[in-house]
N, C-alpha and C positions, 0 to 999 in steps of 0.2 A: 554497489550503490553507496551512497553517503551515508551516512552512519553505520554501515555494516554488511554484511553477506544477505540474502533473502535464500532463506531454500524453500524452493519448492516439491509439494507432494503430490500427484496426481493418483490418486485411491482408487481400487479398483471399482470403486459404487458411485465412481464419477465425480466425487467431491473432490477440491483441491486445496490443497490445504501450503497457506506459505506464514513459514516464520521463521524466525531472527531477531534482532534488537528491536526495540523499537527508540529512536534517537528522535528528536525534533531536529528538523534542516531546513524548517521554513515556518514563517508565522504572518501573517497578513490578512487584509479585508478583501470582500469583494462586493462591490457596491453595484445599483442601477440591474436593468431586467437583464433576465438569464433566460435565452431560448435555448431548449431542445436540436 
């Protein structure tokens, strides 16, 4: 991924758990309606 590796954890309680850097790769708006 862009700014970095992502690891991911999948626990055995079902929880998944993902971390790594966290970098910004993108900044922007998002305007007007947003459906589902």
């Amino acid at each position: 991924l862009k700014g970095g590796d992502l690891l991911i954890d999948w626990a055995e309680n079902g929880r998944v758990y993902m971390t790594g850097p966290a970098t910004e790769v993108f900044s922007g708006r998002i305007s007007g309606n947003i459906k589902e």
